[in-house]
C-alpha positions in Angstrom: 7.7 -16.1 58.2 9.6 -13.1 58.8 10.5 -12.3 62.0 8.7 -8.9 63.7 10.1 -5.3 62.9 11.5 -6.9 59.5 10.3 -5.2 55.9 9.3 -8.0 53.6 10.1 -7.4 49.8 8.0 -9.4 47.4 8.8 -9.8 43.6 6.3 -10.1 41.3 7.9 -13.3 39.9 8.1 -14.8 43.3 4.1 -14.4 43.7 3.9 -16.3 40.1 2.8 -19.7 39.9 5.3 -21.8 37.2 3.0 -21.8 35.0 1.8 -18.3 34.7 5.5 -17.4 34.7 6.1 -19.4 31.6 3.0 -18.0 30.2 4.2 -14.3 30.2 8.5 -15.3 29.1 8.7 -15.1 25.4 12.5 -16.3 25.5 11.2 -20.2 26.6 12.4 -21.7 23.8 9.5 -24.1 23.1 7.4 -21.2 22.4 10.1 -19.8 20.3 10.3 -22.9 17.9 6.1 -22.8 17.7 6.1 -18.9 17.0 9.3 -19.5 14.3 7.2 -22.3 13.0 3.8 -20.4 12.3 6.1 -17.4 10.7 7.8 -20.1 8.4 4.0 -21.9 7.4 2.4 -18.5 7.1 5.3 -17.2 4.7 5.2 -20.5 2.9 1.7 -20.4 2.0 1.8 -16.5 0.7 4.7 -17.3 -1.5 3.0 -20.6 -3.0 -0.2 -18.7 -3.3 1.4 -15.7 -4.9 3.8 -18.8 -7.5 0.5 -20.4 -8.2 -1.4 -17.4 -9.3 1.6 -15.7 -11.3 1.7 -19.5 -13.0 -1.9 -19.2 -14.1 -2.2 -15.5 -14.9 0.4 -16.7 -17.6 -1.2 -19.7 -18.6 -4.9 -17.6 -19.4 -2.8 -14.9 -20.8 -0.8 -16.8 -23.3 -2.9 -19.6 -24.2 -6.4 -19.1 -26.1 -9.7 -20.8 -24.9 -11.0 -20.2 -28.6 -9.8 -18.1 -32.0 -12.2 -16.7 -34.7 -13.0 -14.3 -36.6 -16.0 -11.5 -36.8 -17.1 -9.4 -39.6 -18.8 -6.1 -39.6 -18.3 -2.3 -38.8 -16.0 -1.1 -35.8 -18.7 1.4 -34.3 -15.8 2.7 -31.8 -12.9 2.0 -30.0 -12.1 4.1 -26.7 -8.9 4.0 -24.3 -10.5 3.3 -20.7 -9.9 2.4 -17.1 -9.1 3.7 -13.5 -5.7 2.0 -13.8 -4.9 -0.6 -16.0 -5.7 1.7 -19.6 -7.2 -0.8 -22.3 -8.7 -0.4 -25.7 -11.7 -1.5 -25.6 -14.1 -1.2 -28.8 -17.7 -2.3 -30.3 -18.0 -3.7 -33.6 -22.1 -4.1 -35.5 -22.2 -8.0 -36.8 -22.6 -7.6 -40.5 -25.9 -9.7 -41.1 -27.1 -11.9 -44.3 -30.7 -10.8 -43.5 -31.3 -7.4 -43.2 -34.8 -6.8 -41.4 -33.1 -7.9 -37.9 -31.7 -6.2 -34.9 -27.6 -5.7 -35.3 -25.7 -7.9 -32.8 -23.2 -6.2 -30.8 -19.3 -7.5 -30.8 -17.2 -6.0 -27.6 -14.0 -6.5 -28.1 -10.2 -5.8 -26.4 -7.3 -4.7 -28.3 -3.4 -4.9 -26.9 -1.5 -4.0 -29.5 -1.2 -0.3 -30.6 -0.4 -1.2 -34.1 -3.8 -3.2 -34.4 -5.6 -0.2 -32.6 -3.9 2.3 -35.8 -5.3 -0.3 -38.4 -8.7 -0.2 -36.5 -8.7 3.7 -36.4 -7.9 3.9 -39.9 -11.0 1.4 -41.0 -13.3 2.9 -38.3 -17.3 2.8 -40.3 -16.0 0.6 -42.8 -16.5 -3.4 -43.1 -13.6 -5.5 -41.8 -12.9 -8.9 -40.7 -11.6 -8.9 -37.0 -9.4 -11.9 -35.8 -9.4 -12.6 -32.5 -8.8 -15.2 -29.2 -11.1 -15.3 -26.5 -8.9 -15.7 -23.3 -11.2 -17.2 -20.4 -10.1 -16.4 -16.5 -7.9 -13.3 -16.7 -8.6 -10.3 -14.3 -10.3 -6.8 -15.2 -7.2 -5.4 -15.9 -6.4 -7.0 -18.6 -9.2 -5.8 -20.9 -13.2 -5.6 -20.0 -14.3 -8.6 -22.4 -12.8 -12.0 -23.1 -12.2 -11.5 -27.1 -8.6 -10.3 -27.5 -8.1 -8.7 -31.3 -5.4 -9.5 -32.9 -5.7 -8.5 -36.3 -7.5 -6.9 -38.9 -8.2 -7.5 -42.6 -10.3 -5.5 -45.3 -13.2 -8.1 -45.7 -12.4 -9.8 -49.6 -14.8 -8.5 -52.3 -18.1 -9.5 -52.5 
């Protein structure tokens, strides 16, 4: 108790419990080690998340689900997309039996030199060969059939 006539200064600290004190001190080192350790997990599991997809995106993109090979006439081929550009085209399924609805082909094309060969065959009957990549993003092309060649279909 302060004796009378005397000014009594109070810290804030003093008017703390412990516990409150410890609660509002970031340099206590146990809650230094538990803040360093979330930073460390958190940045752990971003960079094996980001290793993992990067490991897959060239798995899909380098390995084929299926190859074939279509034949009929390249209706168009257009260079599209917000921002990742692909060449995307449409090819009429040439049919045995006439008196039927045409089936559609949609197709991708990566390579410039195969989109020149396509251009230069456009209306005519060719064989495209392509792989169907399953599981890769948008960006990489708006169907799952990759061409990767074209030949003049052999004389009938």
């Amino acid at each position: 108790m302060a004796p009378s006539g005397a000014i009594v200064v109070w810290h804030y600290k003093t008017m703390m419990s412990p516990l409150t004190h410890w609660k509002h001190d970031m340099s206590h080192p146990v809650l230094q080690n538990l803040i360093r350790l979330a930073l460390r997990t958190l940045t752990g599991l971003l960079l094996s998340t980001f290793v993992l997809a990067g490991v897959y995106l060239l798995f899909v993109y380098h390995y084929s689900y299926s190859k074939g090979e279509s034949v009929g006439y390249v209706q168009k081929i257009s260079y599209k997309g917000w921002v990742c550009k692909t060449w995307e085209g449409e090819q009429i399924r040439a049919l045995a039996v006439m008196p039927t609805i045409p089936e559609k082909f949609l197709f991708t094309v990566r390579d410039d030199a195969v989109v020149d060969q396509i251009n230069a065959r456009i209306g005519q009957k060719v064989v495209l060969v392509y792989e169907q990549h399953k599981g890769l993003p948008d960006c990489f092309g708006d169907t799952q059939h990759f061409v990767v060649d074209v030949k003049p279909v052999p004389s009938e």
